[in-house]
N, C-alpha and C positions, 0 to 999 in steps of 0.2 A: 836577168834584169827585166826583159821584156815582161816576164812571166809578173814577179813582182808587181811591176807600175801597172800592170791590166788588174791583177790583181786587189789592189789597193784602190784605186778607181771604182771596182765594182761595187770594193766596201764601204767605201765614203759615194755609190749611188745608191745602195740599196738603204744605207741609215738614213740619206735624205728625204727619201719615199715614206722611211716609217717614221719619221717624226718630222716632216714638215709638212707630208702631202692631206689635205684633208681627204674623210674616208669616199666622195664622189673621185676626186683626183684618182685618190688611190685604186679604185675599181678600174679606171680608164688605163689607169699605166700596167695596173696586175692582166689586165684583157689583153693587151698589145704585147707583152711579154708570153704569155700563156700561146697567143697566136703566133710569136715568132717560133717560139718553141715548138709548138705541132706542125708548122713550116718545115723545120729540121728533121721531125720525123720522117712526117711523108717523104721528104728527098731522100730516106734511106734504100724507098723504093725504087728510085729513078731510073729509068734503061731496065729493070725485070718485068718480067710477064703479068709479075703479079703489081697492082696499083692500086691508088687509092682517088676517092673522088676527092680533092686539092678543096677546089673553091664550096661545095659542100659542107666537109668536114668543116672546113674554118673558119663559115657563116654559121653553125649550129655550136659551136663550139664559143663563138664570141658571144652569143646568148646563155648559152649556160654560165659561163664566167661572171657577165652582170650578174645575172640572178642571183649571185652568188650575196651582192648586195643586200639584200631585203630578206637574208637566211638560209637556212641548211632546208626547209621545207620549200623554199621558193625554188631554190637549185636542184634540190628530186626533184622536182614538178617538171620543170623546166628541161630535164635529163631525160627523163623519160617522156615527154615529147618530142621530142628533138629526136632520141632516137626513134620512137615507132614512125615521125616523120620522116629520117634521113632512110630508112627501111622502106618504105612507101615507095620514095624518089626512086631509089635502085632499083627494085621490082617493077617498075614502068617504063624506066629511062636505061638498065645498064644493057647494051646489045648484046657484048661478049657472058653468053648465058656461060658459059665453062667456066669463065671467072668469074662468077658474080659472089662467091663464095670467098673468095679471097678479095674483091674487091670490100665487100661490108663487112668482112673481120677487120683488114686493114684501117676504112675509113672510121667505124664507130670503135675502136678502140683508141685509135688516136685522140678520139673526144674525153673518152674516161682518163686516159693514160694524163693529159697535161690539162684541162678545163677543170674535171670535177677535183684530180686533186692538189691540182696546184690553187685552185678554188676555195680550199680551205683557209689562204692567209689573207683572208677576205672575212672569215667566221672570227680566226683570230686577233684581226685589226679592230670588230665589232667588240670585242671581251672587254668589262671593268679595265683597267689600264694593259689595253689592248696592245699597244706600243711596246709594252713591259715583254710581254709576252711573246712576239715578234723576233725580238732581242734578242730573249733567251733561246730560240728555236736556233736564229740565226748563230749565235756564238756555240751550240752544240753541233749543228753542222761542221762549222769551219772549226772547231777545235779536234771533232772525230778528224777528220780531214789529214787537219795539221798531226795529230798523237799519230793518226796509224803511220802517215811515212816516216817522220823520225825513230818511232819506235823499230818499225820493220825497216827502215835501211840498216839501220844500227844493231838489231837482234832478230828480227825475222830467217826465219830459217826454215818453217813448216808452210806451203801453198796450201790456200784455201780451196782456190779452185781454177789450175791450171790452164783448162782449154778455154776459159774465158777470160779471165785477170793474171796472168804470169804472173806477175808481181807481187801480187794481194798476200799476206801471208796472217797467219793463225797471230801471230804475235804482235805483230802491227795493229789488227784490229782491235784486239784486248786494248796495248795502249791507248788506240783514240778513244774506245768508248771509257774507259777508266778519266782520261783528260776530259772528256765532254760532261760525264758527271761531276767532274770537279767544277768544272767553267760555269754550265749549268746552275750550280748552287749557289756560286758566288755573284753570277750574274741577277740570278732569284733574289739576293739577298738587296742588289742594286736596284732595280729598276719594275723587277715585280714584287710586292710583298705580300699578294694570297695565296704564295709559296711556301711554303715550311721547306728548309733544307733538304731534307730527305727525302720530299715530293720531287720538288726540283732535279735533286739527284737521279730521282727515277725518270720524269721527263727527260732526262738529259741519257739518260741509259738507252731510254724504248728510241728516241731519236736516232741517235748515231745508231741503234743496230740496224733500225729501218732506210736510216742512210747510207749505208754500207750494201743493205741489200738491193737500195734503187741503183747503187753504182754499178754493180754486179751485173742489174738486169742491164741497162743501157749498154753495159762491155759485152754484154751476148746480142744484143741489138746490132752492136756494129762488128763486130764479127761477124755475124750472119750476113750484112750488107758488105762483108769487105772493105770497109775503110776504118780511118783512124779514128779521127776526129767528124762530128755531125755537123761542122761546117770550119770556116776561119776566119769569122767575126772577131773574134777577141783574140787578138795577137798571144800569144804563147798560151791557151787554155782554149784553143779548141772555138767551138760552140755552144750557145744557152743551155743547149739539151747538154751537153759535156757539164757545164756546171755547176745545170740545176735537179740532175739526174736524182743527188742525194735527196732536196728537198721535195720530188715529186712524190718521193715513199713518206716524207718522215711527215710533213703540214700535217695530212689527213690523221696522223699517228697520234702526233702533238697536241691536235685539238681535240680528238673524244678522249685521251689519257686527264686532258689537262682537266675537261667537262666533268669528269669521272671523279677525279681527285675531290674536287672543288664541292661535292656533296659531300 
């Protein structure tokens, strides 16, 4: 039940953001999210030898995200300064020379891994009825989500890949991306219409596979860091990065598929 009601909350905040918040609003709440989110990373590190520079990464990182504002060439720009800057920083300021290797993989991937592409539903909030578009990202997420456990409780029987997701099975995943494509099309047919069905379908295909593979990667994230969950903000689901793990692979996915189509 707890799972549910946190659940359901989420989904009745994220529709409020995409169709109430204007797009300045929205930049500011997507930056604060994006920044809790690489918050949770970094603490994967916490107590290992290897670290990350905290307060660094999540000042260059909160600039990449605006920038994400004013387009997709404002945000390269802005990415690659940031990093030949956050490189800079290191190189002067980091003491432990033996780590410096591990500490700027750590801290400049952090930036890529949740800024640049959680950054992308900031491209997609900018599209002809941007909102539309949002929607349908969102209902192919949580419908992969929803398909693959019901299907794999009920008929999974072959593991995807064992030493990461125990759980995760061959048939489960079929199911959600099969439901996502469906959700997808019908969602296309609601609320975006520079969708053609079968476009949609495919948006809703390329999403949940690439949702499925952000899940994947974040279950070997926290394996490697030995815990469950990347925090216990949201009562029965974990942490942001626990959440929003799918949509960090699939946005960036979403929007050059959707860009592509749309020629």
């Amino acid at each position: 039940m707890t799972r549910l009601l946190t659940g359901l909350c989420l989904a009745a905040a994220a529709l409020a953001a995409l169709l109430l918040a204007p797009p300045p609003l929205f930049a500011l709440l997507l930056t604060a999210v994006i920044l809790a989110t690489q918050w949770e990373y970094y603490n994967l590190f916490t107590g290992r030898p290897e670290h990350a520079k905290r307060p660094l990464g999540l000042a260059f990182s909160a600039l990449v995200a605006l920038s994400f504002y004013w387009g997709v060439e404002a945000a390269a720009a802005t990415l690659s300064l940031a990093a030949m800057a956050m490189l800079t920083w290191i190189l002067f300021l980091e003491r432990n020379r033996e780590r410096a290797i591990h500490t700027t993989a750590i801290t400049l991937f952090g930036m890529a891994y949740t800024a640049w592409n959680l950054g992308h539903l900031m491209l997609l909030r900018h599209l002809p009825h941007g909102r539309g578009a949002l929607i349908v990202l969102f209902v192919a997420i949580w419908t992969t989500d929803t398909g693959a456990y019901y299907v794999g409780k009920n008929l999974g029987r072959h593991r995807i890949f064992p030493a990461v997701s125990p759980k995760k099975t061959w048939e489960g995943s079929i199911g959600g991306l099969v439901t996502a494509m469906v959700a997808a099309a019908i969602a296309a047919a609601t609320v975006y219409p520079p969708l053609t069905p079968p476009h949609a379908a495919l948006l809703g295909l390329a999403a949940g596979m690439a949702g499925e593979l952000g899940d994947l990667f974040e279950s070997m994230l926290k394996r490697s860091a030995g815990i469950k969950d990347s925090s216990h903000i949201l009562p029965g689901h974990g942490g942001l990065l626990d959440r929003l793990d799918s949509l960090i692979f699939a946005a960036p996915v979403f929007y050059y598929l959707s860009q592509l189509l749309a020629k």
